[in-house]
C-alpha positions as CSV (number, residue, x, y, z in Angstrom):
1,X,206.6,-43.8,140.1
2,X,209.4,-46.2,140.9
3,X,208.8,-49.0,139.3
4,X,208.1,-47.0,135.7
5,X,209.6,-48.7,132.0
6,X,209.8,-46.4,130.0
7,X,208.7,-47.5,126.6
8,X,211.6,-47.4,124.7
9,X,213.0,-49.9,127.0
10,X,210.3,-52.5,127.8
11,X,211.5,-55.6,126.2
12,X,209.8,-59.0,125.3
13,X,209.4,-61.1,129.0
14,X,209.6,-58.3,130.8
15,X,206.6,-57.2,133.5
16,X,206.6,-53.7,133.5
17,X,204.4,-50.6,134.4
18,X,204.5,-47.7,131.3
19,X,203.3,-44.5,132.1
20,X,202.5,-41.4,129.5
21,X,200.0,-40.1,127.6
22,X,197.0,-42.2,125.2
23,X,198.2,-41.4,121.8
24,X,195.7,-42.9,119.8
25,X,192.8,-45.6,120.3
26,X,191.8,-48.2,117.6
27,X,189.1,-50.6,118.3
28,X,188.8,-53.5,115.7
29,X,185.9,-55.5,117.0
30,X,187.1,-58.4,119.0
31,X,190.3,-56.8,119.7
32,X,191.1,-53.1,120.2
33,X,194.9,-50.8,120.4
34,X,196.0,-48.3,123.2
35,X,199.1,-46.3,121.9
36,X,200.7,-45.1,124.4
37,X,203.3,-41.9,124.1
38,X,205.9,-41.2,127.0
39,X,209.3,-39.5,126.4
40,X,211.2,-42.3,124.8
41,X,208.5,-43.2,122.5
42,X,205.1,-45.0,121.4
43,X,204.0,-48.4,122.5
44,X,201.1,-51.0,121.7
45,X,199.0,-52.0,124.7
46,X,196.4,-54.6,123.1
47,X,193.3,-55.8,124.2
48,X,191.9,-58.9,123.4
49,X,187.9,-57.8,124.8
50,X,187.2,-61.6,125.1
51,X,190.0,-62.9,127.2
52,X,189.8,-59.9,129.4
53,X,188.3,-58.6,132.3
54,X,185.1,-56.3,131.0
55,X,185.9,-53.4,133.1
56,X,189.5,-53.6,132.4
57,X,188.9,-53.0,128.4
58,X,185.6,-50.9,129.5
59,X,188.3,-48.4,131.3
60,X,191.2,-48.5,128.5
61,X,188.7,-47.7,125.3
62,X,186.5,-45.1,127.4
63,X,190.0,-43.0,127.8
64,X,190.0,-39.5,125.3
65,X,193.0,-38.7,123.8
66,X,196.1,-37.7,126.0
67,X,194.5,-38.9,129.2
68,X,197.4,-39.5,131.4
69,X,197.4,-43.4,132.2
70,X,199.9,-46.0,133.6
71,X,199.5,-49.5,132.2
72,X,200.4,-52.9,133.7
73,X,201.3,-56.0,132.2
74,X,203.6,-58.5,130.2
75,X,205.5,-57.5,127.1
76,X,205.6,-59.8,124.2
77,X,206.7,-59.7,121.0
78,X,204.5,-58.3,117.9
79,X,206.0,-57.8,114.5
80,X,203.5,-55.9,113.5
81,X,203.5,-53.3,116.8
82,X,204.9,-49.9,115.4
83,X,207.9,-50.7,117.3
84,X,207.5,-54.7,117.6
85,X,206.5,-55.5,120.6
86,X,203.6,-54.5,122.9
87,X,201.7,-54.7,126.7
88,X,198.6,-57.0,127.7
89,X,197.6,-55.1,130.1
90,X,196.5,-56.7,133.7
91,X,195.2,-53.2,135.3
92,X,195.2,-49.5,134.2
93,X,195.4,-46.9,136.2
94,X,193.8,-44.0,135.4
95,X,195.8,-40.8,136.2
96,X,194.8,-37.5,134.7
97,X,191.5,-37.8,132.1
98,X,191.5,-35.1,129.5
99,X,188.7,-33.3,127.7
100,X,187.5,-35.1,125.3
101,X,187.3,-31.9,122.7
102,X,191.1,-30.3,122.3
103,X,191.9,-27.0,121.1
104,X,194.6,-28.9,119.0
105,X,195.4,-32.1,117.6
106,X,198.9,-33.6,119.0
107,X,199.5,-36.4,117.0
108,X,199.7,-33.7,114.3
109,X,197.4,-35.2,111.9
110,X,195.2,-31.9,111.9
111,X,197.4,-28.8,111.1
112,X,196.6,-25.5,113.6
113,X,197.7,-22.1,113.1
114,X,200.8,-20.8,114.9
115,X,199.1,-18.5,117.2
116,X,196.6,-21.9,118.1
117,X,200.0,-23.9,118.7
118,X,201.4,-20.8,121.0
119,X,198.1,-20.3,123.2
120,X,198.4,-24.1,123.8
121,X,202.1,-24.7,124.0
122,X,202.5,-27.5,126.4
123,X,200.1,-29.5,124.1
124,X,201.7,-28.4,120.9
125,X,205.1,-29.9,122.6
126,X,203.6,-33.2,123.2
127,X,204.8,-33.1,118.8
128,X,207.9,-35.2,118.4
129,X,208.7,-32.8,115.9
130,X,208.0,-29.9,118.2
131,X,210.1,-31.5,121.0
132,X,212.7,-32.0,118.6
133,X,213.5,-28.1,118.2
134,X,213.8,-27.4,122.2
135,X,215.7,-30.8,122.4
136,X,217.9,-29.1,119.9
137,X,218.0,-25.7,121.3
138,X,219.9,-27.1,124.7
139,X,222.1,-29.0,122.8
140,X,223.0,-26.4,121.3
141,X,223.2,-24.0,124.6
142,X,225.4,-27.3,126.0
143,X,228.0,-27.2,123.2
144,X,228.0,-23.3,123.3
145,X,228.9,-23.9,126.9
146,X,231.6,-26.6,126.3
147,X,233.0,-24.5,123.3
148,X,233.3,-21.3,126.2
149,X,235.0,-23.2,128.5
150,X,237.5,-24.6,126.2
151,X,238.1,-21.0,124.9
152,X,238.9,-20.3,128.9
153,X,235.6,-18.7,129.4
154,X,234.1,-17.8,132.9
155,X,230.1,-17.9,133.2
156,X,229.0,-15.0,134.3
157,X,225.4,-13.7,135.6
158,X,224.8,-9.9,134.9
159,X,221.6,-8.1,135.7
160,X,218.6,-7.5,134.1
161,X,216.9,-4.5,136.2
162,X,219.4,-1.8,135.8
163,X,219.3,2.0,136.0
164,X,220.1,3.1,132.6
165,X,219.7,1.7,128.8
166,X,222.9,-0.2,127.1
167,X,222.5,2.0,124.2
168,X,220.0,4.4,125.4
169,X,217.0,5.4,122.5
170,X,213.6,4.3,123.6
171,X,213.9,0.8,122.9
172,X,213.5,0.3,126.8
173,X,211.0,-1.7,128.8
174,X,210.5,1.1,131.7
175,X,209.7,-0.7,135.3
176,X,209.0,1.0,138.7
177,X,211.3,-0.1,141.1
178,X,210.7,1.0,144.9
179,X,209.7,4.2,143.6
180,X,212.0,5.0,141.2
181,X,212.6,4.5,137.3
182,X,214.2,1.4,136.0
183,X,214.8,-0.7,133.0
184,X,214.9,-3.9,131.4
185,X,217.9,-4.9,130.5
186,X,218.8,-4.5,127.0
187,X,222.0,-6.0,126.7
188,X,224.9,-7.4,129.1
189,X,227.4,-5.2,127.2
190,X,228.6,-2.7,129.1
191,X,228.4,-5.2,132.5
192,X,231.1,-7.7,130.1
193,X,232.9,-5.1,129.7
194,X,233.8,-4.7,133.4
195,X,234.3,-8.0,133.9
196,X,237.2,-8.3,131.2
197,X,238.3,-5.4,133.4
198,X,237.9,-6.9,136.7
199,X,240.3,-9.7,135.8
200,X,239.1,-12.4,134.8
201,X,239.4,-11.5,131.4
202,X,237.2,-14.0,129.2
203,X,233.8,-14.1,130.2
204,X,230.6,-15.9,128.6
205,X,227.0,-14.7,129.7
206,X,223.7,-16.5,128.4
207,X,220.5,-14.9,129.2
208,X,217.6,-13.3,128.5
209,X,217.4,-9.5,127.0
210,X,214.5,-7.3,126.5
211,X,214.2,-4.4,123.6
212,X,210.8,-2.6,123.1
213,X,211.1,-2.8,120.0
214,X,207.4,-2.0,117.5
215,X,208.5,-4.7,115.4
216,X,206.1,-7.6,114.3
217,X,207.9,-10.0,111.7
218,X,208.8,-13.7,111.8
219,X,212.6,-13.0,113.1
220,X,211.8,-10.1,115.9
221,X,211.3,-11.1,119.3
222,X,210.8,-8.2,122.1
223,X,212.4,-11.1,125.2
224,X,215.1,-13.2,123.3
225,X,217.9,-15.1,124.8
226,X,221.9,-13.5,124.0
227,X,224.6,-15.9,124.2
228,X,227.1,-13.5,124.9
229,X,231.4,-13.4,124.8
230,X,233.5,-11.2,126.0
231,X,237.7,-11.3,126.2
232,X,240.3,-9.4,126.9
233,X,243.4,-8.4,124.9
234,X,241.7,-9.6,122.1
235,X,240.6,-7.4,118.7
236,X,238.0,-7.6,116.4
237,X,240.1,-10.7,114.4
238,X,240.5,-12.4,117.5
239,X,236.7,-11.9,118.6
240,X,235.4,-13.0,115.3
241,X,237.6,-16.3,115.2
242,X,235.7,-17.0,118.6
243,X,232.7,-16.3,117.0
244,X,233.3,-18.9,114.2
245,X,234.3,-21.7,116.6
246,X,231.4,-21.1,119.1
247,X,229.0,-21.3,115.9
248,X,230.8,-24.3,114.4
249,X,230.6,-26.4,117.6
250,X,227.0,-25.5,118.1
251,X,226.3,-27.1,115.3
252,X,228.9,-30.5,115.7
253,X,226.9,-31.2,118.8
254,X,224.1,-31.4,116.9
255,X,224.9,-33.4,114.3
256,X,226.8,-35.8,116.9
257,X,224.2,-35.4,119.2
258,X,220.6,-35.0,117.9
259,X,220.2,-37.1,115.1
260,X,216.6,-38.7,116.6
261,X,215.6,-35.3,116.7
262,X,216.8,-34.1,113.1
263,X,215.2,-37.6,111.6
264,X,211.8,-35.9,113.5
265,X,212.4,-32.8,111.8
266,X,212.8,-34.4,108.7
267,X,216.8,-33.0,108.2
268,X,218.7,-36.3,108.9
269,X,220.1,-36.1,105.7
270,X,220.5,-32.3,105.1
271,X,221.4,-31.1,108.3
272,X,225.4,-29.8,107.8
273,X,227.8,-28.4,109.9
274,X,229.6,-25.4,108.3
275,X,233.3,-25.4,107.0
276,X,235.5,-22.9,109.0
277,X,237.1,-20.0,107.6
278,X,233.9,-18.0,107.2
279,X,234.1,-14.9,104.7
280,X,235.1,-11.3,105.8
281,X,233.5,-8.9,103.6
282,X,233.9,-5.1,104.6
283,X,231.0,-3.0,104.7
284,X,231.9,-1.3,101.3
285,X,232.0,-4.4,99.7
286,X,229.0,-5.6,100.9
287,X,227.4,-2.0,99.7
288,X,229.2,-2.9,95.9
289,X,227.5,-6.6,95.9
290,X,224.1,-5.6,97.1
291,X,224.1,-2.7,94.3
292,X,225.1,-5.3,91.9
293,X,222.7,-8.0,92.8
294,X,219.9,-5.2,91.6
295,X,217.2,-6.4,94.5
296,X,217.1,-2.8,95.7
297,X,214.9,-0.2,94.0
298,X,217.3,2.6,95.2
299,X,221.4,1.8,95.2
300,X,222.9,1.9,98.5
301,X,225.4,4.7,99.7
302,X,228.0,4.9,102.8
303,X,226.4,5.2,105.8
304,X,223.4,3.1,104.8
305,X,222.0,0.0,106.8
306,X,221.3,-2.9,104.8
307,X,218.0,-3.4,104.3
308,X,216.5,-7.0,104.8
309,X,216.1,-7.3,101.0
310,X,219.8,-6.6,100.2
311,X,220.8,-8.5,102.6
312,X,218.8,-11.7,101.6
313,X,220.1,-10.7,98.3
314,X,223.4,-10.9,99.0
315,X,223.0,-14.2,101.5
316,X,221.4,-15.7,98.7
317,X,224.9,-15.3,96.5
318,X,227.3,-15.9,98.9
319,X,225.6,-19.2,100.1
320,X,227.1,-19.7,103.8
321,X,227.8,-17.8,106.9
322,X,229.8,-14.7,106.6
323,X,231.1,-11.8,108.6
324,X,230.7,-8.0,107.3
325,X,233.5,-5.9,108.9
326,X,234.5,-2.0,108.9
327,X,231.5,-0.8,109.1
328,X,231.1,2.9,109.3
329,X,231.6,4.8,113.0
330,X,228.5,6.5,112.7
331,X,226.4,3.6,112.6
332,X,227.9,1.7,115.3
333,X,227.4,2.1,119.3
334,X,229.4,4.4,121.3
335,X,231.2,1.3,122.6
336,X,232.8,0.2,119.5
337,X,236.2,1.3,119.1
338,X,237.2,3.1,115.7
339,X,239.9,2.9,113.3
340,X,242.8,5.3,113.1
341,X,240.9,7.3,110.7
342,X,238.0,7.2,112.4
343,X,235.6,6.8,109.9
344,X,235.6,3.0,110.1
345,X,234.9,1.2,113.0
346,X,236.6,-2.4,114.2
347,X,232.3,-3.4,114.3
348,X,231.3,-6.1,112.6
349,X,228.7,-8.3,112.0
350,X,228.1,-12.4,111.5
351,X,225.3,-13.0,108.8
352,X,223.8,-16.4,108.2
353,X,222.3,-16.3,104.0
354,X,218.9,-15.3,106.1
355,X,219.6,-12.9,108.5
356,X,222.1,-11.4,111.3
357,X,222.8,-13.4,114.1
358,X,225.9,-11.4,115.6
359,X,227.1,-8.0,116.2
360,X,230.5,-7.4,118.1
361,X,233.5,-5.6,117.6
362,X,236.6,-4.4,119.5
363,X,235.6,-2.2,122.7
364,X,236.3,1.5,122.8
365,X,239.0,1.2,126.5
366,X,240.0,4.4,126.3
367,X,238.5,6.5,128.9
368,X,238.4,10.2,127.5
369,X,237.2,8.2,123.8
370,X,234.7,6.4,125.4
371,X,233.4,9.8,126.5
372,X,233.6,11.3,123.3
373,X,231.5,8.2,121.8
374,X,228.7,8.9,124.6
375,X,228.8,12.6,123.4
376,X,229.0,12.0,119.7
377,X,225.6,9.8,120.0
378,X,224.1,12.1,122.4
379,X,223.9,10.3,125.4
380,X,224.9,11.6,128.8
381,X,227.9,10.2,130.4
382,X,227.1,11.2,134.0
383,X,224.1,8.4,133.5
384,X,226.7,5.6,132.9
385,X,229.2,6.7,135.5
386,X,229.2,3.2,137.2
387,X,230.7,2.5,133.7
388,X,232.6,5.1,132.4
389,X,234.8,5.7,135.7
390,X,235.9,2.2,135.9
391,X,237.9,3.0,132.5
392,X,240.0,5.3,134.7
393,X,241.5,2.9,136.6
394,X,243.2,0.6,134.0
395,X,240.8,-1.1,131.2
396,X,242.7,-3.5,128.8
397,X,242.1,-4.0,125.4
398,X,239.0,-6.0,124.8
399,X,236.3,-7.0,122.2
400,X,233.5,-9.6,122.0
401,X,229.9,-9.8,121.0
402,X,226.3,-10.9,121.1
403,X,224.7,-14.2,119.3
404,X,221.0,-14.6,119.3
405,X,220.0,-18.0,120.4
406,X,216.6,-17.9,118.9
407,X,218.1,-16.8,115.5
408,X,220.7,-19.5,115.2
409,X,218.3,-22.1,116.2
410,X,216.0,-20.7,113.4
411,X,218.4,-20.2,110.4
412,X,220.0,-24.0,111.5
413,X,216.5,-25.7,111.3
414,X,215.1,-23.9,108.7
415,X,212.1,-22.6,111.0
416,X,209.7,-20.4,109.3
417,X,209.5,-17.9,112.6
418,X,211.6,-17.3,114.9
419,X,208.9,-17.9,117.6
420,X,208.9,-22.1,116.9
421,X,212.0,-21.3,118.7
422,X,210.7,-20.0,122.1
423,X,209.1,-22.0,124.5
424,X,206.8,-19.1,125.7
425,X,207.1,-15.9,123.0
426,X,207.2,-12.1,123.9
427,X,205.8,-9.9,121.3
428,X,204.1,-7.2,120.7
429,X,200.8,-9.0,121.0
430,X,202.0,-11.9,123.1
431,X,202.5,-11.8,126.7
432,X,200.5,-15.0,127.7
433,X,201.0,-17.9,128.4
């Protein structure tokens, strides 16, 4: 439609054609309101019904509710328009009509159950306030991607049918492919980890991953998106200072970026980008301040994962984002590299005071380690081969680590599930639309 205004810029003289959605209808007697919604915004289209053609004013008040219409006409001035000004409208065109009974309410005047909101999603996102979190979540993925590059980052693609499991276990999506058994990706890890060994040596990846997973709470998903960094010569210190400064700039690009958005969410005024210098605790501290914070019926002991009460515990005292380090070998993945003493590993983690949002570490290069890792957890080496051998011919030094996009959108916005923060969930019950 070339000769489209959009709302937010139709201005008092101007002759314009809007096009968008019919927000809302208000008929007053001798004069009647089309609100019209488009992407910029609302605007008034008013209809005086005696100074206007009958079947003009016959065709704008018969519309339902988010019809699809463009509108015609002069813009004047109206202080008391919700956004002071408004269209008489010469003609109406009538584009797409809707039902006149919706299985939601968009103007968002009637509340509807999450699951409601997810079978209708491309209603629920005609919400300013709905918008507002996916206008969010790719500002954020555009600042995550300026942040990369300045790090001297190289976007990579990696796949996501692949022969064998990242970590193996059975939290695998099995697929036939031409005949034979394959996988869902469950991670980009060990593809990274070539790349840093291919030279190019700093590498960003984000995309989707899938883990079967049986879990059904408000921060699992079983398709998420993994913004994922890779580097090397770096160590754990090095990875988790990246870490910090790609989190930090997510959020500055909000805050410089999206403040229509956060005064839709309601968070213009609370919305705050977190200081630098982000605590490292080690794992045995974390064990000692959980114990203390008595939210667990039975103390923790080493070896022990935390357990989401401790750790909301624990978030809950320390107040910010934080990083818990030295975590124990055997809880970590073959891949991460141990200490001397080998019952610590260089793994850590980056907590928000809600939940987990990273996992990374410094990478085990060492070819006849790495095998032992593979052994040590069970798994068969001769399945990763198109890994392993590549550590034979000269891996560096490297570490990195995985950030869920879905979580960080959630803990920064406050969301109540982390599904307000998918277009299109995948769950355990979910796999339409």
């Amino acid at each position: 439609m070339e000769s489209r205004t959009y709302t937010a810029d139709a201005a008092p003289g101007d002759s314009v054609t809007v096009a968008g959605w019919v927000h809302e209808i208000r008929d007053l007697g001798g004069i009647a309101f089309l609100i019209l919604r488009d992407t910029t915004g609302k605007i008034q289209v008013k209809f005086e019904k005696d100074g206007m053609a009958d079947d003009l004013v016959e065709t704008g008040l018969d519309l339902h509710r988010e019809s699809v219409v463009a509108v015609g006409g002069d813009v004047e001035e109206e202080d008391r328009a919700p956004t002071g000004v408004e269209v008489v409208p010469e003609n109406i065109e009538v584009l797409a009509e809707a039902d006149p009974e919706l299985p939601l309410d968009p103007s968002g005047k009637v509340d509807a159950e999450l699951s409601t909101r997810l079978d209708n999603r491309t209603l629920d996102l005609r919400k300013a306030e709905v918008q507002a979190v996916f206008e969010i979540r790719a500002e954020l993925l555009r600042s995550v991607r300026e942040q990369f590059r300045d790090l001297g980052c190289t976007e990579i693609n990696t796949p996501k049918i692949v022969a064998t499991g990242t970590e193996g276990g059975t939290e695998l999506f099995p697929i036939t492919y031409f005949g034979r058994e394959a996988f869902m990706n469950q991670s980009p890890q060990l593809f990274k980890q070539l790349m840093v060994g291919s030279g190019l040596e700093r590498v960003f990846e984000i995309g989707p991953i899938f883990r079967a997973e049986e879990h059904n709470t408000p921060r699992h998903l079983n398709e998420a998106t993994s913004i994922d960094f890779e580097s090397a010569f770096y160590d754990e210190h090095d990875a988790m200072d990246a870490c910090e400064a790609v989190v930090i700039a997510a959020y500055e690009g909000i805050a410089e970026n999206c403040q229509d958005e956060l005064e839709a969410l309601g968070m213009a005024d609370s919305f705050e980008v977190p200081d630098a210098g982000f605590p490292r605790l080690s794992y045995e501290e974390v064990i000692e301040r959980i114990n203390a914070t008595g939210a667990l019926d039975e103390p923790l002991v080493w070896g022990d994962d935390l357990p989401t009460e401790g750790e909301r515990a624990l978030g809950e005292e320390i107040g910010e984002h934080y990083f818990i380090t030295e975590w124990p070998s055997e809880i970590k993945p073959f891949y991460i590299m141990d200490k001397e003493d080998d019952e610590l590993s260089t793994g850590f983690d980056l907590m928000h005071p809600r939940l987990e949002l990273v996992s990374g570490g410094q990478r085990e290069h060492r070819h006849d380690r790495l095998i032992e890792g593979f052994e040590q957890q069970g798994l068969e080496p001769e399945a990763f081969e198109y890994y392993t051998k590549m550590f034979r011919y000269g891996m560096p030094p490297h570490a990195g680590w995985g950030l869920g996009a879905e979580r960080l959108v959630m803990t920064m916005l406050g969301l109540d599930n982390i599904r307000e923060a998918v277009l299109f969930p995948r769950d355990r019950q979910r796999l339409s639309p």
